[in-house]
N, C-alpha and C positions, 0 to 999 in steps of 0.2 A: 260746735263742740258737743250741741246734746245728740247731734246726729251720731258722732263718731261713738258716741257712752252709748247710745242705744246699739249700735250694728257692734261693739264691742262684749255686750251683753251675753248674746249667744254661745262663745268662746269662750266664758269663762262656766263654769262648776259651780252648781246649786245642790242644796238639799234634796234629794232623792232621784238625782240625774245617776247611770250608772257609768262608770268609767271602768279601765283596763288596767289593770297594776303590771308594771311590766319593771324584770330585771335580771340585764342579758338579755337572754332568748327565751326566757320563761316570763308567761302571760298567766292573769287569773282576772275574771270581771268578778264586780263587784258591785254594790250600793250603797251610795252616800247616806247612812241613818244616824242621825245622832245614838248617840252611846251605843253604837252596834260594834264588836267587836270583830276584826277581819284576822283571819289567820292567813300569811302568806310567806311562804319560802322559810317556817318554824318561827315565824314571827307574829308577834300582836300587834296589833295596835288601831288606831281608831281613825278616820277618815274624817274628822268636822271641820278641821285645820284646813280642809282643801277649798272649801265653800270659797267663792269671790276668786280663786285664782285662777290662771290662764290652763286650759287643757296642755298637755304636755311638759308640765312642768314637774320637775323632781325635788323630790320631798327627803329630809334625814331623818329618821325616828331616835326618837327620844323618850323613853319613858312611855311609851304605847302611844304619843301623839306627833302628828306629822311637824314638819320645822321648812319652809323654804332654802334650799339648799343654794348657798353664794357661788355666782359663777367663775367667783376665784379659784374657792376649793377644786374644781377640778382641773387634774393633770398636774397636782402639785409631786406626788409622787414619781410622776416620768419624770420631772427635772433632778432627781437623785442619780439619776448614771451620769457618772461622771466618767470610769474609766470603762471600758469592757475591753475581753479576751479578743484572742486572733481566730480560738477554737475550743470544742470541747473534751477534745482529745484527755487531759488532767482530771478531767473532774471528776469521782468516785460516787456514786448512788451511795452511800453507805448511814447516810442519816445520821450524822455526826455534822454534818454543816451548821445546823440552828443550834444556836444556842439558848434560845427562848425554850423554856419547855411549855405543857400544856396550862399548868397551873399559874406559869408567869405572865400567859397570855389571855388568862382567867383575871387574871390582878390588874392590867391593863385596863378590861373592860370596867371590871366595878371601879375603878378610878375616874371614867367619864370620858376615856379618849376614844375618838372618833377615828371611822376606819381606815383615812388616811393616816393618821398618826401611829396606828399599829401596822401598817401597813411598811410606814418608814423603819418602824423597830426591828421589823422583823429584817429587812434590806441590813438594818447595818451591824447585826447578830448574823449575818450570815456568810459565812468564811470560803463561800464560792461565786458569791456572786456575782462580784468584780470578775473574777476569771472566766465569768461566760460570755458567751458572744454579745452581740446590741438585740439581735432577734431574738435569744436564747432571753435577755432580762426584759424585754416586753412579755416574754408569753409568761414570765415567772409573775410581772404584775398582777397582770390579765389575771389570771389565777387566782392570786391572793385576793385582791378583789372582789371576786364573784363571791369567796367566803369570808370576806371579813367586813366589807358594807354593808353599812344598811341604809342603804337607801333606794328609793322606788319610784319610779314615774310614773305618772297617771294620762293615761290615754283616752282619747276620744271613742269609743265604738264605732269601731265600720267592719266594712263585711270580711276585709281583708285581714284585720286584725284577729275577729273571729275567728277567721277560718286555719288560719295561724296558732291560736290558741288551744282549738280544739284539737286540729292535726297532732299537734305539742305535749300535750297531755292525754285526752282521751281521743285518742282516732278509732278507734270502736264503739263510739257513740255514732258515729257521722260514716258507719262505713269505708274508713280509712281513705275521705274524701279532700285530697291537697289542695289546694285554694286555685294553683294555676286551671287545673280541672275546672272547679265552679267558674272561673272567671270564661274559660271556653264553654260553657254548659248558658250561662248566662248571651252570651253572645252566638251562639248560635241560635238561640230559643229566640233569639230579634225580641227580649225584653227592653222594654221606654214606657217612658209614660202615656196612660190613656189608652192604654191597653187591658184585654181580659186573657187571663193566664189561669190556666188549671195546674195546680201544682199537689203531686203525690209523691211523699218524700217520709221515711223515716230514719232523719239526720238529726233527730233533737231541735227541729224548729231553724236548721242554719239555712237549708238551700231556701225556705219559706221567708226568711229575714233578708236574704241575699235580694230575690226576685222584689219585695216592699221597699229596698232601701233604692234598686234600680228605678222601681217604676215614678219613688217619690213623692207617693200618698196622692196621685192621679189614676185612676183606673179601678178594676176591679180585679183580686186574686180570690180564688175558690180554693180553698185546701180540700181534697179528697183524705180522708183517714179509715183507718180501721180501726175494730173495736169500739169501743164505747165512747171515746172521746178523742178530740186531736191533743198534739205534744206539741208546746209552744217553751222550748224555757230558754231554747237559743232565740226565739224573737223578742224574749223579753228584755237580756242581755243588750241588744240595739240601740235601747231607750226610744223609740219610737214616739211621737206626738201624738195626742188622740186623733186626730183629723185622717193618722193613714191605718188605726184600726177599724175607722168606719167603711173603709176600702175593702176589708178583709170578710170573706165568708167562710162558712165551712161545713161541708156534706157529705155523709157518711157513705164508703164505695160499696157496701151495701145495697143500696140503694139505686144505684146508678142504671141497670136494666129496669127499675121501674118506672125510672126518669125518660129514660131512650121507648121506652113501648106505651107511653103513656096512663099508667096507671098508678101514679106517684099518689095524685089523689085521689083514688078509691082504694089505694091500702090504709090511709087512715094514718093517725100520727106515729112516732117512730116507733117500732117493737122492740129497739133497744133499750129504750127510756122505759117500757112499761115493764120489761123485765129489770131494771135495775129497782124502779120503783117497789115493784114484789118483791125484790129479794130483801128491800130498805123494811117493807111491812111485815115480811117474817121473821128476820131479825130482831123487832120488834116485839114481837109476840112470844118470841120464847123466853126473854128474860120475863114478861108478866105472866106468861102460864107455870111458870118455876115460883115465881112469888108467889100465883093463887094456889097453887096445889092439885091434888085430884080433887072432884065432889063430897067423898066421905070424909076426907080427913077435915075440909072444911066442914061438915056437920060434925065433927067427935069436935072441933077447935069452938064452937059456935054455942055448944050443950055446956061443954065444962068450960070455958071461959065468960059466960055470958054476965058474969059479977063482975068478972077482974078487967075486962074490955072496957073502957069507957066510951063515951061518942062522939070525942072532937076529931076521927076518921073522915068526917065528909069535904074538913077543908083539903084536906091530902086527895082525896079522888078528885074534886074536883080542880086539883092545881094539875092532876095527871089528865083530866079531860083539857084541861088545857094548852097542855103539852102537846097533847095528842093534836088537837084543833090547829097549833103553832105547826107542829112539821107538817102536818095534813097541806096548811097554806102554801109552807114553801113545796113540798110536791108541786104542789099544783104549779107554782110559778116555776118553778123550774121545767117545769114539762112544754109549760105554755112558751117559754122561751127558748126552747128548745125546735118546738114547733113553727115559730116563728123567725127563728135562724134558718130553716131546712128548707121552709119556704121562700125566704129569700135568696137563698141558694140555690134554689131550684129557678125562681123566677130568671135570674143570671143567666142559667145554664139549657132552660129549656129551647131555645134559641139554637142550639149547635151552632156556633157562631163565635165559638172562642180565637182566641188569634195565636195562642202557644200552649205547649203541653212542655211538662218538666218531668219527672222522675227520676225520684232517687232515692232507692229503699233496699232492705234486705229479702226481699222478697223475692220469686222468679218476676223478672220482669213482663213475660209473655202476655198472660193474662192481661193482666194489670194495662197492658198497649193497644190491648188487641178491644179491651173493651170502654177503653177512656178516648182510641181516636175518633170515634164519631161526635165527639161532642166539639169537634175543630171545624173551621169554617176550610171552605178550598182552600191553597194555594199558602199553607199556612203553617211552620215550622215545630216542628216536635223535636225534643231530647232527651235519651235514655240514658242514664250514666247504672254504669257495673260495675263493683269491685273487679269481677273475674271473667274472660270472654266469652266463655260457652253458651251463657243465657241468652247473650246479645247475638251471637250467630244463630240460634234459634229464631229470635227475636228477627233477626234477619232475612233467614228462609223463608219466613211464615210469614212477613211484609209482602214477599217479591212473589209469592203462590198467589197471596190474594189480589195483589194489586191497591190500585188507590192511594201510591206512595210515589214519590220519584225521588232520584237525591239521594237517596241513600250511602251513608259513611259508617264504616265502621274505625276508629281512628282509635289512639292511645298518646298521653303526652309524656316526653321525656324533659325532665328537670333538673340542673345542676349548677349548683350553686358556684360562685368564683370569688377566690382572697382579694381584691385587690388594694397591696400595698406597696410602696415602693419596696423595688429588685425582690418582693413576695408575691408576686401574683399567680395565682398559681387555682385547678378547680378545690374543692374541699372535698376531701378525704371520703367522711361519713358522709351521706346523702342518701334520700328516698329511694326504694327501690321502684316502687311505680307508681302509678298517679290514677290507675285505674281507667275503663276502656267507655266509648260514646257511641251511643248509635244515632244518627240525626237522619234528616230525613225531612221531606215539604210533602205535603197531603194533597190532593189533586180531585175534581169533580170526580164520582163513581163513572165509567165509563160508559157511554148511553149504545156505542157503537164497538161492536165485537174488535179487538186491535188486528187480528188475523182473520179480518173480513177485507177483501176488495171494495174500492171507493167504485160508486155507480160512474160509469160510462155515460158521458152525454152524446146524444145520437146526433147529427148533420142532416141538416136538408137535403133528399134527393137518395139517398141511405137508407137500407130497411136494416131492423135489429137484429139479423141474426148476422148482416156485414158487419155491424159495431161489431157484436160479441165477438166475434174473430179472433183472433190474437194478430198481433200488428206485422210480425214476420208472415207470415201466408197472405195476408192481405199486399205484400208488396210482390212476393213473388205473382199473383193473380193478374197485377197488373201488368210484369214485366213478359202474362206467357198472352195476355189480350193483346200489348202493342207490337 
């Protein structure tokens, strides 16, 4: 029994685990904090209620805290059709069907009743109901439903769920990247565990949580970034365990020709860091030269002030030299671990001996392929993802010019979703218009022997080399004009 309380353990929801509020079709992540207020779908309310219980389980809100929701309660509303129509031929849009108005359904609420129970009021206030079809009074539920519950399920994070989420809300964060895509992107790039994966992506940290949750805190992943620091806020959403951040590196594409020509160290630590650092110390400096002033006005302040001044000043400077001493340290530590990230990164990556490359960014991807494939070992699979094709058939060209590629796809996924319910099965209407295009491809030794070179001729005993050289047709006529 304590075996099955321990392996039971995991599945349920702790204090500062993140989960996925989902209702309908709409997703939002989130974190478990005591008294942290979650706003979702124009609703408040507070996640502590959830701590000890099973992921997936749906919650009623109550007064801004969550309430385990009885498996009775659902579907007590479908059992109200009692009669339905033949057709909807009668029935008039005219908005005179409810009888409930807004303020009665206002009265409803502040009384305590819960959304099935308005859900019934409104069904037997409504003087068309009966007269619609069976399929016509499910979609009238379905409906009321979506706006009159409250209540919300709490999902585990996974990649799919994310990618879902983001797609759903913000697809312009992630490059309007659909999940079936990552799910191809991933499977082509031959991600598993105990592998080394170079990943350049600016998706908000999804295709980078995607690749950690495949490899399963076994291996090692390099994030390639630009600018001054990477974007991690979709890995953080995962809830990931420490053990698969110490998997994780990260090295500025900056950087990367000094890595490939060998002079990573002798450029010395990063020049990002030293410029952020400068700009942190001028920053600095002008709020204290605005407080001291010019030279004179301190001597005209120094002359006529010198009664009314008193001289308990030295503990103030010295609480500001302390100050100064305090950020000075974290500089320094912050530089020093930053140094210390870069070089582990480097240590990873000096090797060119990665085993996948990923890409997935708003950037021309050209570049960006043309100078991250050397860091791949032979025989070892690369993937491009574009919102739009032209990048990728450039991308394309400029593979097949230089060579050292084989494989090469340019591909696009078609996606569409389908009802199925009885005598409703049918695709869905609305649907994605594209999923966006892949260029894949397997990396190959650089070629040591020209490919539009002839393979040498071995010569025979008894044979001089300029009868090898021959071409094999003359050589048979020769012998058929000797016999």
């Amino acid at each position: 029994m304590a075996d099955n309380g321990d392996d039971d353990s995991q599945y349920r929801m702790k204090e500062g685990d993140y989960v996925v509020l989902k209702r309908g079709d709409i997703f939002k992540a989130a974190q478990i904090v005591a008294k942290k207020k979650v706003i979702f779908e124009k609703q408040w309310f507070f996640l502590e209620n959830a701590v000890g219980h099973l992921y997936n389980s749906t919650f009623e809100i109550h007064g801004g805290h969550l309430q385990l929701k009885k498996t009775s309660d659902t579907g007590s509303s479908a059992d109200s059709k009692e009669v339905a129509g033949v057709d909807n031929r009668n029935i008039v849009d005219d908005g005179k069907s409810q009888k409930l108005t807004r303020d009665d359904i206002e009265m409803l609420k502040e009384k305590g009743l819960k959304g099935q129970e308005i859900i019934q009021q409104l069904i037997d206030n409504s003087s068309t109901f009966k007269d619609k079809t069976e399929y016509a009074q499910d979609k009238y539920i379905k409906k009321k439903k979506k706006k009159y519950e409250n209540s919300v399920t709490l999902l585990k994070p996974s990649c799919r769920i994310l990618a879902m989420m983001y797609h759903g809300r913000e697809p312009g964060k992630i490059c309007h990247l659909r999940y079936d895509t990552l799910a191809q992107m991933l499977t082509l790039a031959n991600i598993h565990a105990g592998s080394k994966v170079v990943v350049f992506e600016t998706c908000a940290g999804l295709v980078l949580g995607a690749v950690m949750e495949r490899m399963g805190g076994f291996g090692s992943v390099v994030q390639m970034y630009p600018g001054g620091g990477p974007v991690r806020a979709g890995v953080d959403s995962f809830g990931f365990p420490a053990h698969f951040h110490n998997t994780l590196h990260e090295f500025p594409l900056c950087r990367v020709n000094a890595l490939l020509n060998g002079t990573l160290e002798a450029a010395g630590k990063d020049p990002s860091a030293d410029e952020q650092a400068a700009n942190v110390e001028e920053e600095q400096r002008e709020p204290e030269a605005e407080q001291q002033g010019s030279p004179e006005e301190l001597r005209m302040e120094t002359s006529a002030d010198v009664t009314e001044r008193p001289e308990p000043e030295e503990p103030e400077e010295r609480e500001k030299e302390k100050r100064k001493e305090a950020k000075e340290q974290e500089k320094k530590q912050r530089l020093d671990e930053k140094r210390k990230k870069l070089a582990a990164a480097a240590a990873v990556l000096e090797g060119r001996n990665a085993d996948g490359l990923v890409i997935a960014s708003r950037f021309h991807p050209c570049p960006v392929l043309m100078g991250l494939l050397p860091l791949l070992a032979p025989s070892r699979p690369f993937v491009v993802y574009s919102q739009y094709k032209e990048p990728l058939v450039e991308c394309y060209t400029k593979l097949k010019e230089q060579g050292g590629t084989v494989n090469l796809q340019l591909t696009n996924t078609w996606l569409r979703h389908y009802q199925v319910l009885p005598n409703r099965t049918h695709p869905v209407l609305l649907m994605s218009g594209g999923g966006g295009y892949l260029l894949s491809g397997t990396t190959v030794a650089s070629g040591q022997s020209n490919p539009g070179q002839s393979k040498p001729v071995q010569t025979k005993p008894g044979k001089s080399k300029a009868a090898e050289e021959e071409p094999a047709a003359k050589r048979v006529k020769s012998t058929d004009t000797d016999a």
